[in-house]
C-alpha positions as CSV (number, residue, x, y, z in Angstrom):
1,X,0.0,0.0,0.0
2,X,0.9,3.7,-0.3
3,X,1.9,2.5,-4.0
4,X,0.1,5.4,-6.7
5,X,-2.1,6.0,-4.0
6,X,-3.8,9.1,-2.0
7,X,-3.4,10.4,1.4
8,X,-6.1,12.6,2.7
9,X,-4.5,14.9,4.8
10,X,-7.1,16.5,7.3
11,X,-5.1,20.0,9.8
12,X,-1.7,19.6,7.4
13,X,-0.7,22.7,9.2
14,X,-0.3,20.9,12.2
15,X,3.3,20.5,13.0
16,X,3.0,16.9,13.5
17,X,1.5,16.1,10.3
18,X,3.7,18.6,8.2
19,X,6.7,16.2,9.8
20,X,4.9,13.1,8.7
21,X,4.1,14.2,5.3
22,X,7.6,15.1,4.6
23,X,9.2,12.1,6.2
24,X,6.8,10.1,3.7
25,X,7.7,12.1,0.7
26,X,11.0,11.3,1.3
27,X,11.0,7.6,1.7
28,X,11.5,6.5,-1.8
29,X,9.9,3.1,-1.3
30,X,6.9,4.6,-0.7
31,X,5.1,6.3,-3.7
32,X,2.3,8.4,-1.3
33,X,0.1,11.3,-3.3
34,X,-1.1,14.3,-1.1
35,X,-4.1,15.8,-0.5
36,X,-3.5,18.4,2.1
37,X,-6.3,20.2,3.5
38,X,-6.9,22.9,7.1
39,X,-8.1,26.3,7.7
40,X,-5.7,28.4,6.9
41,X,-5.9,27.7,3.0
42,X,-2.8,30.1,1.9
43,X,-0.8,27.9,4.5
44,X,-1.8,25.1,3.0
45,X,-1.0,26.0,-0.5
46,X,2.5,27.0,0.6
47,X,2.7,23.5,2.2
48,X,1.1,22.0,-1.3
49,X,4.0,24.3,-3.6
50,X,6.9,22.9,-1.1
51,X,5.8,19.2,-1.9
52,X,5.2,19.2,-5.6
53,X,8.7,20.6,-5.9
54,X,10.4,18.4,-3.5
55,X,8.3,15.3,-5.1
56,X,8.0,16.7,-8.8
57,X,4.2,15.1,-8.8
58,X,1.0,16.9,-8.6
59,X,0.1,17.5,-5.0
60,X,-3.7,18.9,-4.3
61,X,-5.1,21.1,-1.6
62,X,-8.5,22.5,-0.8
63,X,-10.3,24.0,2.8
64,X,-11.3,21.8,5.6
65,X,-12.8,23.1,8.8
66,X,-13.8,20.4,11.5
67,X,-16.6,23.4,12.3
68,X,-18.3,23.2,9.4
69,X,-21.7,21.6,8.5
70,X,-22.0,18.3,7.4
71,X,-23.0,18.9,3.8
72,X,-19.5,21.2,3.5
73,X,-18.0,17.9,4.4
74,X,-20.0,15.6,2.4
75,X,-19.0,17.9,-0.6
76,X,-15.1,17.4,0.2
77,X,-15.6,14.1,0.4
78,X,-17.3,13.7,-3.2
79,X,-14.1,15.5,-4.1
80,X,-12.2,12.4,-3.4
81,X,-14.2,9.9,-3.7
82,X,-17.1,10.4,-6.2
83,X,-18.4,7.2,-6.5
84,X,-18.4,5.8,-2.8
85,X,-21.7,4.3,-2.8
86,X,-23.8,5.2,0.8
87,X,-26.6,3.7,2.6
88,X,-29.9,5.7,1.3
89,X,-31.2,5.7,4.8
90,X,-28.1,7.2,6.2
91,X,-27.7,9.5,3.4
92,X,-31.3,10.8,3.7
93,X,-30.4,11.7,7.7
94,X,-27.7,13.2,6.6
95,X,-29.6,15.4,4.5
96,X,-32.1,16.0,7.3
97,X,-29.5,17.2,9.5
98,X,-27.5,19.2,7.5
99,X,-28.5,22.9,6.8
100,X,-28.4,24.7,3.2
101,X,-24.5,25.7,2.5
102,X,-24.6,28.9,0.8
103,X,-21.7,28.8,-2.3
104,X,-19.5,31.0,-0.1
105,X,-18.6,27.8,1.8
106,X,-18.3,25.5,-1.2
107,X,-14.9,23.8,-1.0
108,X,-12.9,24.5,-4.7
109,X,-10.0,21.6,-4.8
110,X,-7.0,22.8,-6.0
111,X,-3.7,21.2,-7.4
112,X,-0.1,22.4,-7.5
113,X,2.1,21.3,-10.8
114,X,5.9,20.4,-10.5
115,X,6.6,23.6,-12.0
116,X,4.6,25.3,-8.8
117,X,1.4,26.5,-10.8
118,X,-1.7,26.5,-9.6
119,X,-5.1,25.7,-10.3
120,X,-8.5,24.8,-10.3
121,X,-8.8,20.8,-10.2
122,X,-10.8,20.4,-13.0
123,X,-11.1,16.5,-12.6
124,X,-14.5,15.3,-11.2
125,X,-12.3,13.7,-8.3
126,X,-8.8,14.0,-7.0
127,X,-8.9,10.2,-6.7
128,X,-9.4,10.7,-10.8
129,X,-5.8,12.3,-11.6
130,X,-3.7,10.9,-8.3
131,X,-5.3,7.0,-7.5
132,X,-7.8,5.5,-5.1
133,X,-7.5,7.1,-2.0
134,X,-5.5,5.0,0.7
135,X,-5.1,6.6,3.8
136,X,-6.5,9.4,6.0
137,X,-4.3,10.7,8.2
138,X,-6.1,13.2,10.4
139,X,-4.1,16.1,12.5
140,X,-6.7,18.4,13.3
141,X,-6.8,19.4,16.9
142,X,-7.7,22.1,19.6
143,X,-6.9,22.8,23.0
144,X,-8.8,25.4,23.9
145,X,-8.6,29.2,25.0
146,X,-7.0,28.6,28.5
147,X,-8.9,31.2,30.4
148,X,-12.3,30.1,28.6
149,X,-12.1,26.8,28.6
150,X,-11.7,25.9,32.4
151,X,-15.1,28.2,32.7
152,X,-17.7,25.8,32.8
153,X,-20.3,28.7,31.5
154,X,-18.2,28.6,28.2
155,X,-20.5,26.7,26.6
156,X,-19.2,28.4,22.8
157,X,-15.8,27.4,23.5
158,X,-16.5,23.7,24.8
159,X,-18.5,22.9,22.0
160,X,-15.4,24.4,19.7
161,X,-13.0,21.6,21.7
162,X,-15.7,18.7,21.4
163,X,-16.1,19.3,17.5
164,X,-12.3,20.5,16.6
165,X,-11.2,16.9,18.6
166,X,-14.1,14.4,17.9
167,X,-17.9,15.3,16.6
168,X,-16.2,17.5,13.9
169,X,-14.3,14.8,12.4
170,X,-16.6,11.8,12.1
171,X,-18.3,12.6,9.3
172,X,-15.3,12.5,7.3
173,X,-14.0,9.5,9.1
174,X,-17.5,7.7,8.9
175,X,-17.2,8.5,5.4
176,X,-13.7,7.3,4.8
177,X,-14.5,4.1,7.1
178,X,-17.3,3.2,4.6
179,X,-14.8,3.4,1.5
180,X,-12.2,1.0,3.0
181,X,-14.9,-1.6,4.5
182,X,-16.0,-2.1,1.2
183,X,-12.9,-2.0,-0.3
184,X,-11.4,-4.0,1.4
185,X,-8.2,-2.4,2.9
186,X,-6.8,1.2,4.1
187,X,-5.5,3.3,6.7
188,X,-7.2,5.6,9.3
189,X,-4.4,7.7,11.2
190,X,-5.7,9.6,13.9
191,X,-4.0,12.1,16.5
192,X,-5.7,11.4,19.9
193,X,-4.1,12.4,23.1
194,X,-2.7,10.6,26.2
195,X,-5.1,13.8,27.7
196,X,-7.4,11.3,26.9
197,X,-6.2,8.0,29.4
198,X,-7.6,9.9,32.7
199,X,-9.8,13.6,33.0
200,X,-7.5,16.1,34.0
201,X,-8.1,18.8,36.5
202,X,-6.6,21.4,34.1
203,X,-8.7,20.6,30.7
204,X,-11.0,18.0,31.1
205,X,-13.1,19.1,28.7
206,X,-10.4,18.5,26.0
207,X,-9.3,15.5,27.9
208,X,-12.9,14.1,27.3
209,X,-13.0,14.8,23.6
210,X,-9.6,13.1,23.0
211,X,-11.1,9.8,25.4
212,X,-14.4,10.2,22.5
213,X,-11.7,9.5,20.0
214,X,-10.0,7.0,21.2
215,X,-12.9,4.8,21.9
216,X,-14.4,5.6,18.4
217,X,-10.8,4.6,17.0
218,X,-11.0,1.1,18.9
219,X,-14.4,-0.2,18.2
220,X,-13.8,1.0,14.4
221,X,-10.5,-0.9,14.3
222,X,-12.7,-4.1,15.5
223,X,-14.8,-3.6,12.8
224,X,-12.2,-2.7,9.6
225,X,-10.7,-6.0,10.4
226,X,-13.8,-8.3,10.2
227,X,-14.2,-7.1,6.8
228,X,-10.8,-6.8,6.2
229,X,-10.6,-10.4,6.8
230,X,-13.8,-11.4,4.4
231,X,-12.1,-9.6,2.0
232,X,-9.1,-11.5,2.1
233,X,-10.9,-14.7,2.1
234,X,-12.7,-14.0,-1.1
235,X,-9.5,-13.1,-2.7
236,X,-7.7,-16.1,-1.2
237,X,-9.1,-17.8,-4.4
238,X,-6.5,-16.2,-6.8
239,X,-3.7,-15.4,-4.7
240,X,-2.2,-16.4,-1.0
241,X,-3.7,-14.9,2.4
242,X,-0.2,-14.2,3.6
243,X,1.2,-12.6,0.2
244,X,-2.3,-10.3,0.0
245,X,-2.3,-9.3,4.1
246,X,1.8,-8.2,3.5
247,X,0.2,-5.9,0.8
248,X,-2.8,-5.0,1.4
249,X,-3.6,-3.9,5.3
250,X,-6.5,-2.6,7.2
251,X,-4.7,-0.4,9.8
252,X,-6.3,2.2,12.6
253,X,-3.8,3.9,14.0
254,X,-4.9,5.5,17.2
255,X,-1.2,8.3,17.7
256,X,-1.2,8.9,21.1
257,X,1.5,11.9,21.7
258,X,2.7,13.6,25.2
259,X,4.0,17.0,25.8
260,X,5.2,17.9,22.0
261,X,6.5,21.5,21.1
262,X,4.2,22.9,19.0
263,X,2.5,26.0,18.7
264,X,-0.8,24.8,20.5
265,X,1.4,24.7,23.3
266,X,3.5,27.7,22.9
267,X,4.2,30.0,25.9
268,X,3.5,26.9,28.6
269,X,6.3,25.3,30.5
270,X,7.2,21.7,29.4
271,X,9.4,18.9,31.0
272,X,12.3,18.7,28.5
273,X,13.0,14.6,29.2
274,X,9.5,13.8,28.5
275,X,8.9,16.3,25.7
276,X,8.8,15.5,22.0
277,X,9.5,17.8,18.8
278,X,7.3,16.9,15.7
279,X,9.9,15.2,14.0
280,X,10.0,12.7,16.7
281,X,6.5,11.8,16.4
282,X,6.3,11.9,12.6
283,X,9.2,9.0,12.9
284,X,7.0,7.0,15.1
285,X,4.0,7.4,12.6
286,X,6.2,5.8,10.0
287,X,7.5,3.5,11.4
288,X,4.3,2.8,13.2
289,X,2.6,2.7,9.7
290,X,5.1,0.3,8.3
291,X,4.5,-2.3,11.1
292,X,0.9,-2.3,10.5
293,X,0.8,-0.8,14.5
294,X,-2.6,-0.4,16.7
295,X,-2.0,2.0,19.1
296,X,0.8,4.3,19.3
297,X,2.6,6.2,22.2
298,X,4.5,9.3,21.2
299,X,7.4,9.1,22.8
300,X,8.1,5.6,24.3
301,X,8.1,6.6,27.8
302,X,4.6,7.7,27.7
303,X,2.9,4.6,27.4
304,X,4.7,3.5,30.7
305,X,3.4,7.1,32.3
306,X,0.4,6.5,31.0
307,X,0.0,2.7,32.4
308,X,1.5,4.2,36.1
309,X,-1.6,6.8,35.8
310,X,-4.3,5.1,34.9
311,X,-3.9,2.2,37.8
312,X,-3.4,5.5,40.9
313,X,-6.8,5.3,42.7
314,X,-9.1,7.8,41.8
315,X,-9.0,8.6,46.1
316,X,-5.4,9.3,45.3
317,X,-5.9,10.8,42.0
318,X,-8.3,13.4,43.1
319,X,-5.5,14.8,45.2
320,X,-3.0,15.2,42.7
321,X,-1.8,18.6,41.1
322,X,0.4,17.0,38.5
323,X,-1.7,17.6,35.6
């Protein structure tokens, strides 16, 4: 996998992902095409120019905002895949729920040539011009307004944290969980949080959005891999299980990162022994993509501060400042 295909990239301004995306455009054995979305769209097209020259292939870009209503997001997915076919009940509540989208907030896809020029993709799909789509990798993220968010009146800004970190981002997920069930393999990579092992006193409301995600991650990887496995059975009849599962792989990737210097985090004090720079984690992503990897703590020594934590009784717990 990763050969001729497409990586949606959802927040490619996020450090982390902006490391990963370059560490995977680099690996020669890999033959990745980008999709890079986020907010800032003139950040992203920088980030789209750099790639197609470093890569010297087309590299697409277009607007992605977890905030947005679910038709916006239906209408980026179309983008990449066109043809994915949906259940007509869940399509129809879709529709229900989703308010009119005026054409100000239509997302335009765009592409960036070799030679750095721009333009309108004029395909019906990126999928169309750059392969089926084989990975997700999802980056978008937010902490909160310090001040704000530890007011529990700030009902606006909660609800910004619960959608930027979990509600926000199923739709596209759901979506892109659909397409690789019937397909048969893919990848889902998703930035969680070890915020999300145990509430903490300091942000608990993020700390709850990030536990949301996890969960979600878990009981979706259960379910990718039953049909991941039927698919492999009914193409057992033409070539080997073990040749096809080396190749093809149905991977959720649940990226679990500590304290990492970024600018969410800019202006608080950090431990430095315990503290990760972006290009740390976007080596653990790799490498945790290449072994096919369930769960992954960013750095090591987190999953072993993370195990201490979760078994201190909550009697002890609740007593604690250390978070």
């Amino acid at each position: 996998m990763g050969e001729n295909e497409l990586m949606l990239v959802l927040g490619s301004t996020s450090e982390i992902a902006w490391a990963t995306v370059q560490r995977l455009a680099q690996d020669k054995r890999l033959h990745w095409r980008f999709f890079l979305t986020g907010r800032n769209l003139a950040a992203v097209k920088q980030q789209a120019q750099q790639l197609a020259a470093a890569t010297k292939q087309e590299v697409f870009f277009g607007y992605f905002d977890a905030m947005d209503d679910l038709t916006q997001h239906e209408r980026l997915w179309r983008c990449v895949v066109p043809t994915l076919v949906v259940d007509a009940a869940h399509q129809q509540a879709d529709d229900r729920q989703s308010p009119a989208c005026t054409p100000a907030c239509t997302p335009v896809v765009y592409s960036v040539l070799p030679d750095g020029m721009v333009q309108a993709a004029a395909a019906p799909s990126v999928s169309d011009r750059a392969g089926p789509l084989g990975a997700v990798f999802c980056a978008v993220g937010y902490l909160g307004q310090r001040e704000q968010v530890q007011d529990l009146a700030a009902d606006a800004e909660h609800e910004r944290v619960w959608r930027c970190n979990y509600s926000g981002l199923l739709p596209l997920l759901n979506r892109a969980a659909m397409y690789f069930e019937q397909r048969g393999y893919g990848r889902l990579l998703v930035i969680s949080s070890v915020a999300g092992e145990r509430g903490r006193c300091s942000n608990f409301f993020y700390g709850a959005a990030k536990a949301a995600m996890t969960a979600y991650l878990s009981g979706l990887r259960v379910r990718l891999l039953h049909s991941h496995r039927e698919w492999l059975r009914q193409q057992a009849r033409t070539q080997s299980q073990r040749s096809l599962r080396n190749r093809y792989q149905m991977q959720v990737l649940t990226i679990l990162p500590g304290y990492v210097r970024t600018k969410m985090v800019s202006g608080r004090k950090l431990p430095p022994l315990i503290t990760a720079t972006p290009e740390q984690v976007a080596a653990d992503i790799v490498r945790a993509m290449g072994r096919g990897q369930d769960v992954l703590y960013t750095i090591w020594v987190w999953r072993y501060i993370m195990l201490v934590t979760r078994h201190i009784p909550e009697c002890v717990f609740k007593r604690l400042h250390m978070f």
